[in-house]
N, C-alpha and C positions, 0 to 999 in steps of 0.2 A: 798217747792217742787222744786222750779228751784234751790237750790244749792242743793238739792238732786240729781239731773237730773247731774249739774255739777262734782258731787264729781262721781257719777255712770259712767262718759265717763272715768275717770281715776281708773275705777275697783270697787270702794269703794259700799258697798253696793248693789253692782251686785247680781245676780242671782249664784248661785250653780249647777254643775251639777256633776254627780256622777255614772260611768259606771258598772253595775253590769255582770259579764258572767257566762250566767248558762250552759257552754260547754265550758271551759278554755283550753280542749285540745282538740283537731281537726288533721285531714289529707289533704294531697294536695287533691284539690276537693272536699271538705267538705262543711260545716257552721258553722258557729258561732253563737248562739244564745243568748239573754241576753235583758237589760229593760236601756234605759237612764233614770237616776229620775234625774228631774229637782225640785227648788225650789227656787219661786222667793224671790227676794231682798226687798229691802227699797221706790222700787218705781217700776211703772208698766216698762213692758220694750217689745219692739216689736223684736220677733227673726225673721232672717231673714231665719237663717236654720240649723238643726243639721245634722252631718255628722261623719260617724264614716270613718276612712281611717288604712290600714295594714301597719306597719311600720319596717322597720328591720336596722341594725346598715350594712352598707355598704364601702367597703373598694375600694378609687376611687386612678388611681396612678394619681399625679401631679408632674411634675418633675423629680426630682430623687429618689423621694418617693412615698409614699402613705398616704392616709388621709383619717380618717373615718369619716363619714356622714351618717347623718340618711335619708335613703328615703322612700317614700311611693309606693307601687305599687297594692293598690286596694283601692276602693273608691264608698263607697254607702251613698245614702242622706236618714237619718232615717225620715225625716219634713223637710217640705218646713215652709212660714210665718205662725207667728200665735203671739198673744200678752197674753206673760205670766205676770199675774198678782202679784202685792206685795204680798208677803207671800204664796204664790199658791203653789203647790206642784202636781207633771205630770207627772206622767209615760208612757213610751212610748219603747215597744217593739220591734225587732228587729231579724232578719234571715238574715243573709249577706253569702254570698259566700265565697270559698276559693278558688285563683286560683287555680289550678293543679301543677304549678311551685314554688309553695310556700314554701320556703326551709326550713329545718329540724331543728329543735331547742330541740330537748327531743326525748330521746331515753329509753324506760323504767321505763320512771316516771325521767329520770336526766335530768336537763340542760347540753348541749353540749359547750364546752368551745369555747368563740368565737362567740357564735351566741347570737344573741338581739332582739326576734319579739314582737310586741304588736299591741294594737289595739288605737285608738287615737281618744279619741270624741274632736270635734270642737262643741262650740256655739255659732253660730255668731249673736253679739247681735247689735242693730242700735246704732249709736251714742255713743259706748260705748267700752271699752276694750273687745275682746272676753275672752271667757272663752273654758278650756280646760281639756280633763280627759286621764292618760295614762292606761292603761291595759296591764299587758305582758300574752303573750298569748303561750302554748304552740302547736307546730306542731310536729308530731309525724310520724314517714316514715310510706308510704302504703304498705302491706303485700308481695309486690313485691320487694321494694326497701330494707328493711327490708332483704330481702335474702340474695340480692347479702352483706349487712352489713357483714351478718351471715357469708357468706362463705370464707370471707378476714379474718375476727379473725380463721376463722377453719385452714388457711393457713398458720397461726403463724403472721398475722400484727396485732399492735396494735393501736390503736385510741390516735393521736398527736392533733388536732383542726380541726376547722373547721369554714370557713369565706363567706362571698359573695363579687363578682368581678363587678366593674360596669363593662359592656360590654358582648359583644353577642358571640358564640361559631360558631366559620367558619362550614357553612353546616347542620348546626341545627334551625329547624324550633322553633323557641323560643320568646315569646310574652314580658316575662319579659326583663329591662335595665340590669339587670343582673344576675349571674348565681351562686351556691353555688359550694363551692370546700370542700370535706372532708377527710383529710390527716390521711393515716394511713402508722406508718412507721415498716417495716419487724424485727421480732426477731426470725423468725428459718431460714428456709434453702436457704432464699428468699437475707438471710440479705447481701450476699455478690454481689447478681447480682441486684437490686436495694437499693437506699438509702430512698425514699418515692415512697407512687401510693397515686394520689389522685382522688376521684371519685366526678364525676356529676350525678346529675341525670337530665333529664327536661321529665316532664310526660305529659303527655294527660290523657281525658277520654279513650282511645285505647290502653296505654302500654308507655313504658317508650325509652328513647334513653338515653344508659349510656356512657359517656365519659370516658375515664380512660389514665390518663398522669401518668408516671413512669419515676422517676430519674433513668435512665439506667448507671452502672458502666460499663464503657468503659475501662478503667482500672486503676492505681496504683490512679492516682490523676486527672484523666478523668472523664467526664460524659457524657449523651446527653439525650432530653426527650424521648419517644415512646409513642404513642397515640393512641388507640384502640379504638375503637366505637362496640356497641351492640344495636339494634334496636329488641324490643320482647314487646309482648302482656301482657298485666297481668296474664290474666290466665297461659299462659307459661312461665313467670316468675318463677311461684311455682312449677311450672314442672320440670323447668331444672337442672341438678345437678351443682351450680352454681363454687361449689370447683373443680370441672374438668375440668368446663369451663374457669375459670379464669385461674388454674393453668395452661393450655396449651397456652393460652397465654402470661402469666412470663415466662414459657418454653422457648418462641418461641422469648424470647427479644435478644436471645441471635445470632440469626438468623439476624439478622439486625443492620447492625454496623455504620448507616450515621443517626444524627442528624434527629429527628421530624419522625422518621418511622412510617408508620398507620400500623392497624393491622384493620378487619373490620369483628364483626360477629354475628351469628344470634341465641341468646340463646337457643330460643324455638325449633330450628331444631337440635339442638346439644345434649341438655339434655336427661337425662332420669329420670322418674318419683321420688320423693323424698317425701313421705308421700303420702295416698292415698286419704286423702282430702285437699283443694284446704285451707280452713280455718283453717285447725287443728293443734293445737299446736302455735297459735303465739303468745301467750298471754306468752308461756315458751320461745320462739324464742327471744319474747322483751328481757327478765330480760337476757338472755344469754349474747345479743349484751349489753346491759349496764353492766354487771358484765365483760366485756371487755372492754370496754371504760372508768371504772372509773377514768383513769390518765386522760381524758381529760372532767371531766366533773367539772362543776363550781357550786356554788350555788347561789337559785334564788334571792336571796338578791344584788349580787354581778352582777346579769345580767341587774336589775334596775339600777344600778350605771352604767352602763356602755352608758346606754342613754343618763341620767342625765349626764355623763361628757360631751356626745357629743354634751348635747343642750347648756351648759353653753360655748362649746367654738364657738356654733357658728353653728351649724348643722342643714341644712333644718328640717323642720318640717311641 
């Protein structure tokens, strides 16, 4: 038994655990539901506590570059102590939250190219190596965010990537370390007066505050950003006709000729009505925005590896 006890602090013989999700896709605000099964090892063993934590591959600058790390930014304890027995087997259930900031990773049943979420069980076991389960998890935009997607492909951009930035957006009220950015770059009439726009979202339970930076052509071999902000409800979200609204803004880049220009507006007072229910049609809205984005969508096989490089070279976990 005590070289059992020995070989188990170096892994051997440990306990197993194995995350199952019966809600694999979700939206910012949501939950995620599912069962940790545990089973024990070759000898009893005392947990100290399972914890399931949100994970996303995150792009931090250092220097003259950039470096991707994986961070966590939500965190629920599924179990405190308990002493799971040799050979035991323990299921143990699970309703965890989803921030509201929680960036987009599937759009229409695709992986988004660039992005990485999952879900991460920890089990922390006494005296002994932890043990660990990864889950990727998809997030999926809410009906609101979802629009303004829709109304950029109706204006002829098309879907390039999409990443998350450590760090926080001047003047926006924002809980998460960092922020998603997803780049769509112009092939109609757009293409000559910017070169990319790439859009934020950060939501609340209240509606959403969308960012929007645009590579502005200044001209021949010139450029400068312009930065637009939209503060709107959800319900007026679906309301607003969002292709008019943005397009007056592309418009209006050309009105402003000094580096870092804002532009600042308010969707829901702007728009006019586009479908006359609030729910209807998103389910065809989805497959639209992913039958536009296919250049930048990746497979889920390919979004797994993209962890797994960042844990082997070294990436928080």
């Amino acid at each position: 038994m005590v070289f059992k006890r020995m070989l188990g602090a170096f892994g051997v013989g440990a306990p197993s655990v194995d995350t199952v999700l019966s809600t694999p896709r979700t939206q910012p605000g949501g939950t995620l539901e599912g069962e940790v099964r545990l089973k024990g090892g070759d000898f009893d063993a005392e947990i100290e506590h399972v914890t399931l934590g949100l994970v996303a591959r995150v792009e931090v600058e250092h220097g003259d570059g950039e470096h991707a790390g994986v961070s966590e930014f939500s965190r629920a304890q599924v179990s405190g102590p308990f002493t799971l027995r040799k050979g035991e087997e323990r299921v143990l259930t699970f309703r965890i939250p989803v921030p509201w900031e929680a960036p987009i990773s599937e759009i229409g049943g695709q992986p988004l190219r660039g992005m990485a979420v999952g879900v991460r069980t920890e089990l922390a076991i006494a005296k002994a190596v932890d043990k660990g389960d990864l889950d990727m998890v998809a997030v999926q935009p809410l009906p609101s965010q979802l629009r303004i997607l829709e109304a950029l492909l109706a204006l002829g951009f098309g879907f390039r990537s999409a990443d998350l930035e450590a760090g926080r957006l001047y003047g926006v009220d924002q809980s998460l370390p960092f922020y998603q950015e997803i780049e769509f770059h112009p092939t109609g009439r757009y293409a000559g007066q910017v070169g990319e726009v790439e859009v934020t979202f950060v939501a609340d339970p209240n509606g959403l505050t969308v960012v929007l930076e645009a590579d502005k052509r200044t001209g021949r071999y010139s450029s400068s950003d312009a930065i637009g902000r939209f503060q709107v409800s959800h319900d007026d979200a679906l309301r607003t006709d969002w292709s008019a609204e943005l397009g007056r803004w592309l418009d209006n880049l050309s009105q402003y000729s000094h580096p870092g220009a804002h532009y600042s507006g308010h969707g829901g007072h702007h728009g006019g009505h586009h479908g006359g229910h609030h729910g209807a049609g998103m389910g065809a809205m989805a497959a639209g925005v992913a039958a536009g984005v296919v250049g930048g969508l990746v497979a889920g096989e390919i979004v797994e590896e993209i962890f797994e490089g960042d844990e082997e070279d070294g990436g928080e976990w």
